[in-house]
N, C-alpha and C positions, 0 to 999 in steps of 0.2 A: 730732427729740427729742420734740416734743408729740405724737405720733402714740403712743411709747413712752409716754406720761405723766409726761414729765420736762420740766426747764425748757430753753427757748432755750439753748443755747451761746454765741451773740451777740446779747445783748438790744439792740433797736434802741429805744435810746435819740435823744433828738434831737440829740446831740454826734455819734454815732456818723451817724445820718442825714447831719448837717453836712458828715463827711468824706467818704463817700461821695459826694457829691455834688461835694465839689471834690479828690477824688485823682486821677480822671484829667488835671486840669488840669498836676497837677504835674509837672515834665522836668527833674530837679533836674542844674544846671551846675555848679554848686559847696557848697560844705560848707553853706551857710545855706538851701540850696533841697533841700538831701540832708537837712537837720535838721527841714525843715517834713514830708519825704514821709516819713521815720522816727515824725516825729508822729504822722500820719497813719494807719500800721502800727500803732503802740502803741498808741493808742485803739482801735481793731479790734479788734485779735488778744489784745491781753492785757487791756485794763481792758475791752472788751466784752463779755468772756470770763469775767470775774469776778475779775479780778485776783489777790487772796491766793485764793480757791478756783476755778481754771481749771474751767470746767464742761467742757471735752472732755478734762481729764484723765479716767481710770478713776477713778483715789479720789474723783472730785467726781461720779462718774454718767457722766462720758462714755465715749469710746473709743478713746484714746489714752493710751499709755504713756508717762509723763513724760520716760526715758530715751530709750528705742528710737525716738519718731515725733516727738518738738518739737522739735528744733537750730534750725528756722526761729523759734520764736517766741524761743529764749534768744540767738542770734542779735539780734533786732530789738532785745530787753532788754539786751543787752549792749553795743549799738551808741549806745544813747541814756541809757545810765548809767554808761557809761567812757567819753565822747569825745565826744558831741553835747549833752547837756543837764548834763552833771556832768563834774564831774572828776576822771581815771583818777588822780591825785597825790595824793589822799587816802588815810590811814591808814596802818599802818605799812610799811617797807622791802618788805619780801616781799610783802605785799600790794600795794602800787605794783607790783611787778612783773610779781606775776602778773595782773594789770590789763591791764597794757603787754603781755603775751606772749598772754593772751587775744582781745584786739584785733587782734593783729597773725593770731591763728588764722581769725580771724572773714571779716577781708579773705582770707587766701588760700580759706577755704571758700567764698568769693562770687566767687575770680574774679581776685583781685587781690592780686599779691606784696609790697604794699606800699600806705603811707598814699595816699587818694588826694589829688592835688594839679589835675589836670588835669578839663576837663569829662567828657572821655572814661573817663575814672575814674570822675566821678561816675553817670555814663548806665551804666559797666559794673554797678554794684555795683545800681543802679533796674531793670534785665534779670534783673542774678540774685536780685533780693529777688521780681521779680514775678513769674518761674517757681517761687520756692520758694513762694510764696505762693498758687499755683495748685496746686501740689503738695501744699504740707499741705490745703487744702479738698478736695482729690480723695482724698487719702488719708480724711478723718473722713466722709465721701459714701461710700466703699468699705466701710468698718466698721460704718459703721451700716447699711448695706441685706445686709450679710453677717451 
């Protein structure tokens, strides 16, 4: 992006350095050790990124379509503000709902036909965060040298 004359996508800040430093440590077994490695993602990918203005969207300068190429980052967002840091029972009826039925989209898009309960659950869902997350950096590496 600085080569184009625009800013970082992921300004490395010293939070962001922080996690990097300690994500691979993480092998998350259960819900509390899946909520630190979600942490982890969140700061990255979305508050790295600029949070209310995503710099690898198009409308902010980047190179990605908010619809077409982020499920992974609404995914992460969705994972850690319906279920891991907040709580999906707020607001009215339908909304509770569709909280609950988005959640439940979120696991089967990772992998998983259900809440996970098990470690092997939790290790499923840290595989497929970590291939999508290789996946969306290779896709904005592909867009931008194209």
């Amino acid at each position: 992006m600085q080569i184009k004359e625009q800013k970082e996508m992921f300004k490395p800040t010293t939070k962001l350095i922080e996690v990097c430093t300690n994500l691979h440590w993480i092998i998350p077994q259960n819900k509390l050790s899946f909520a630190d490695f979600i942490d982890c993602f969140y700061l990255t990918f979305y508050e790295g990124a600029g949070k209310d203005n995503l710099r690898f969207l198009i409308k902010h300068g980047g190179v990605l379509d908010e619809k077409a190429d982020c499920d992974f980052i609404w995914c992460i967002k969705h994972l850690i503000n319906k279920w891991l840091r907040h709580d999906a029972d707020h607001g009215k009826e339908t909304d509770i709902k569709k909280s609950w039925k988005d959640l439940s989209e979120k696991f089967k898009w990772l992998g998983l036909n259900h809440a996970p309960i098990k470690e092997q659950h939790f290790r499923l869902l840290h595989r497929s965060l970590l291939k999508e997350a290789e996946s969306f950096l290779e896709k904005i590496l592909e867009k931008l040298l194209s």
